[in-house]
N, C-alpha and C positions, 0 to 999 in steps of 0.2 A: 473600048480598048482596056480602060480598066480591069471592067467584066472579066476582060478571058483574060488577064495578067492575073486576078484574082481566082480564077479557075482553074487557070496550070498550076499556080503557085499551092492551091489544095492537095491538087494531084499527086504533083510532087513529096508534100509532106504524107501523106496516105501513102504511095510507095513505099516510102523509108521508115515510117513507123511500121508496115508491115512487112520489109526484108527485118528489121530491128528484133518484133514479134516472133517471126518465124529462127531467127538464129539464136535467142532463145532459150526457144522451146525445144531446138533440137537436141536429140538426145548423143553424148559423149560413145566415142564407141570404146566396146570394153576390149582388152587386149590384154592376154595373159602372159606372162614375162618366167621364164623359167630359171631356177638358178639352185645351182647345189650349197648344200649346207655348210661345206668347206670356204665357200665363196664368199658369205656373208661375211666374215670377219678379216677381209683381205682388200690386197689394193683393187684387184677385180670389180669388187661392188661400186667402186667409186663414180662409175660414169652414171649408172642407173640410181645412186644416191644423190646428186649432183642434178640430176634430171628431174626427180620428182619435190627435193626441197624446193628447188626454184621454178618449179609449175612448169618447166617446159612440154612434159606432157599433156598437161591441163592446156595449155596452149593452143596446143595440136589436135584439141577435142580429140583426147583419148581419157579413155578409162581403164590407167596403166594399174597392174596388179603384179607382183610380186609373187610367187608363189615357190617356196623354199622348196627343196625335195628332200626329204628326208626316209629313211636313210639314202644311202649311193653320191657318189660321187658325178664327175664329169662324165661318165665311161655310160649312167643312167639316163643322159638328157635327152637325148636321139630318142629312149626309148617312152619318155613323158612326152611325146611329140605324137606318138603311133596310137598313144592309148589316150589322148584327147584328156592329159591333165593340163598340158599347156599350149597355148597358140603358136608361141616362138622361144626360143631358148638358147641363153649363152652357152659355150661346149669348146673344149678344146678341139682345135683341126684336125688332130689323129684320129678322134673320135667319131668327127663327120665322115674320115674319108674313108673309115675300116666301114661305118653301117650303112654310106653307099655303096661301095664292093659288095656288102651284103645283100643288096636289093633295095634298100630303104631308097627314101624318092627327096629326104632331106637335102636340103640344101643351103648357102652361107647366103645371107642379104646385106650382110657389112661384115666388116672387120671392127673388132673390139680394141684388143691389145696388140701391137708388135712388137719382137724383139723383148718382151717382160727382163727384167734381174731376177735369176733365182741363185740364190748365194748357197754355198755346200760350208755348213756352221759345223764346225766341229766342237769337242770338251775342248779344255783348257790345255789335258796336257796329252793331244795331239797335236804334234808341231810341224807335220808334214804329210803328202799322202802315204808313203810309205809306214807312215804309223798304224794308216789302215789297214794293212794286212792284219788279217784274222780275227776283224771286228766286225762288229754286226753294224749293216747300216741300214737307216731309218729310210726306204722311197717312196714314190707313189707309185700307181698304177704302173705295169713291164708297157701297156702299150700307149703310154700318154707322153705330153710334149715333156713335162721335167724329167721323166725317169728319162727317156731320149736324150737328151741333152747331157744331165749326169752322167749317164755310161760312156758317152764320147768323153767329155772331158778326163774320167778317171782312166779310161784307155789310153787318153791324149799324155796322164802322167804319169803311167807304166804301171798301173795297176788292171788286172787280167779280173775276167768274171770270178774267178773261182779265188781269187785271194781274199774278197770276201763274202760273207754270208751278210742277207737280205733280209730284212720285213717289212711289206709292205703295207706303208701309214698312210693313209688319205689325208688331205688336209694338211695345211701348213701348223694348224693350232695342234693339230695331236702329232705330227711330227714332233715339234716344237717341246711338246709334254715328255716324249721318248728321251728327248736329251737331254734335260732338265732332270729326268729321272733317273739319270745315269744307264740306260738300257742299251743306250743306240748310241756309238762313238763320234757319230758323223748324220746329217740330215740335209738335205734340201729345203730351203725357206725362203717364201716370197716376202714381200716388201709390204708392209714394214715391221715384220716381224723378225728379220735379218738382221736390221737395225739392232732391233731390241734388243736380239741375244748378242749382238757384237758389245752393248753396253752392258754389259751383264758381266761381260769378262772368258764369253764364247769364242771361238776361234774361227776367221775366216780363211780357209782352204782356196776359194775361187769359186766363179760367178760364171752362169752358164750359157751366158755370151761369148766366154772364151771357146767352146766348143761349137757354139751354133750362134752366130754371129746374126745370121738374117732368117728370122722365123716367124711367120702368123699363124700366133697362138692359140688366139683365140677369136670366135666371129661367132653371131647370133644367126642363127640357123633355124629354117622352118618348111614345114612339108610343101613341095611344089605345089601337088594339089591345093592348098590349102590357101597357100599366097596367091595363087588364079584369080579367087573367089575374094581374095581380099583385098588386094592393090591398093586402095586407099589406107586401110589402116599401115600398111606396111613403109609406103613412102611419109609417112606423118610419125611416125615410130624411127625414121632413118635421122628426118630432120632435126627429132629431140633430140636424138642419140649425138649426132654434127656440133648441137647449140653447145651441148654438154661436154661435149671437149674442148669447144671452143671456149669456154667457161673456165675449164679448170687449165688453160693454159693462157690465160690473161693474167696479166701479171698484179693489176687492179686489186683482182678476186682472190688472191692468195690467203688471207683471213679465211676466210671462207673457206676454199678448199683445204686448210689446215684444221681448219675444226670438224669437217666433214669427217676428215682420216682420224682425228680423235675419235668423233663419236661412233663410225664404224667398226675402227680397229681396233679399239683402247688402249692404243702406245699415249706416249707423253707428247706435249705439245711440241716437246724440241726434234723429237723424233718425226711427227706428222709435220711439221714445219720444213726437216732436211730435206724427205719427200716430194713436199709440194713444191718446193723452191729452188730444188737442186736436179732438176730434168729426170727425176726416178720415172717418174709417171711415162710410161710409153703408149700412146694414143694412132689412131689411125688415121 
C-alpha cells in the first residue's frame, strides 16, 4: 500500500513539474497595437499605458507592442491594418464606419473611450462665441468625431460654417501650439491639455458633450479576417484592456494613475491629479 501511495504520489509530482516546464517554455504571443502619433501624448494612451506598466499584458501571455504611426493621424489606422503594419488598432468610430462603407472588412472588438471632454479653448480676449466670427480656428480632421462634435456645438451657438474660416490641426499638442502662437483664436483640446491651457489663462468657450452628449469615440479595431485566425490573442488583449480600466478607476490606485498622466502627458501633477480623481477619464 505504501508502494503505490509512493507511486501516485511520483506521478503526480512528474505531472506538475511537467505542466510547470511546459508553461514555461511557452512562448508569449506577439500582438501589434496600433496608435497615432497625436495619441501618445493624450488621455487616450492612458489605458494601454496603464496595461503594460502593470504587466497586464504580460499576464495574458501577450507580447504587447506599441507601434506609433507616424505621420497621419486617426483617419490612417484602418489603413496600417490593410498593409500588415499592425494586428489591431485604436481609431476613432467615424473612421471605422467611413472605411467599412468603403469595403474594408475592419471591424470594432471593444470600446476604448465614451463620451471623451473635448473642451473648445479660446485666447484670452475671446469672451464669447460670437467673437468668433471672422477668426480662424484651429480643427481636426472634417470627418472625425471632434471636428463632429465642434460644428454642432458652434451651430448650437449661432455660429454658421462660413462665419468662420478653418485650419485643420491634427493632434491636440499642435492645435494647442496654434493657440499659444496666436494663429488660431479658438481650438478643440482634449484632456489634459484643456486643463492646461485653462491654467495658463486660455479661455473655455464649451465642451463637446454639450452638443453630443452620448458618443463612442473611440474602439480598437481589427480585420475580420485576421481576428478568425486569431481568437485567442484577441480575447486575452480584451481582458488586459477590462484589468486596465478597472485599474484606473479604483480609487486605491489614483497615485498611480496620476503619475501615469504625468509621464505621458507632461501636465503637472495637480492637473494629472484633477483628471484622475475628478471622473474626466471616460472608460468603457
Amino acid at each position: 500500500m505504501n508502494l503505490m501511495y509512493r507511486r501516485w504520489w511520483w506521478f503526480l509530482v512528474s505531472l506538475l513539474l511537467a505542466s510547470t516546464c511546459f508553461q514555461a517554455s511557452a512562448q508569449p504571443i506577439a500582438l501589434r497595437y496600433g496608435q497615432a502619433f497625436s495619441v501618445t501624448t493624450s488621455i487616450f494612451s492612458l489605458p494601454i499605458a496603464i496595461a503594460e506598466r502593470e504587466g497586464l499584458f504580460r499576464r495574458e501571455g501577450l507580447d504587447f507592442r506599441v507601434v506609433v504611426l507616424i505621420p497621419g493621424g486617426s483617419d490612417k489606422m484602418i489603413d496600417a491594418l490593410h498593409d500588415d503594419t499592425v494586428d489591431i488598432t485604436h481609431v476613432a468610430t467615424p473612421y471605422l464606419v467611413s472605411s467599412a462603407l468603403a469595403g474594408s472588412d475592419a471591424v470594432a472588438i471593444a470600446a476604448e473611450f465614451n463620451n471623451p471632454i473635448y473642451s473648445l479653448v479660446a485666447r484670452p480676449e475671446i469672451r464669447n462665441y460670437a467673437d468668433l466670427k471672422g477668426k480662424l480656428l484651429g480643427l481636426a480632421d472634417e470627418k472625425g468625431s471632434i471636428t463632429l462634435s465642434m460644428r454642432k456645438l458652434l451651430a448650437l451657438k449661432g455660429l454658421r460654417a462660413g462665419d468662420t474660416s478653418v485650419k485643420i490641426i491634427e493632434g491636440t499638442g499642435a492645435r494647442l501650439t496654434c493657440l499659444k502662437r496666436g494663429e488660431c483664436a479658438a481650438v478643440p483640446l482634449g484632456q489634459p491639455q484643456d486643463l492646461q491651457a485653462q491654467s495658463e489663462g486660455y479661455r473655455l468657450l464649451g465642451i463637446s458633450t454639450e452638443s453630443v452628449p452620448q458618443l463612442l469615440y473611440t474602439v480598437t479595431a481589427v480585420r475580420r479576417s485576421w481576428a478568425a485566425a486569431h481568437k485567442d490573442a484577441l480575447v486575452r488583449y480584451v481582458r488586459a484592456l477590462a484589468g486596465a480600466f478597472r485599474f484606473i478607476r479604483d480609487p486605491s490606485k489614483r497615485d498611480t494613475v496620476t503619475k501615469t498622466i504625468m509621464d505621458t502627458t507632461g501636465v503637472s501633477a495637480a492637473i494629472a491629479a484633477t483628471v484622475s480623481g475628478g471622473n474626466q477619464i471616460s472608460a468603457p
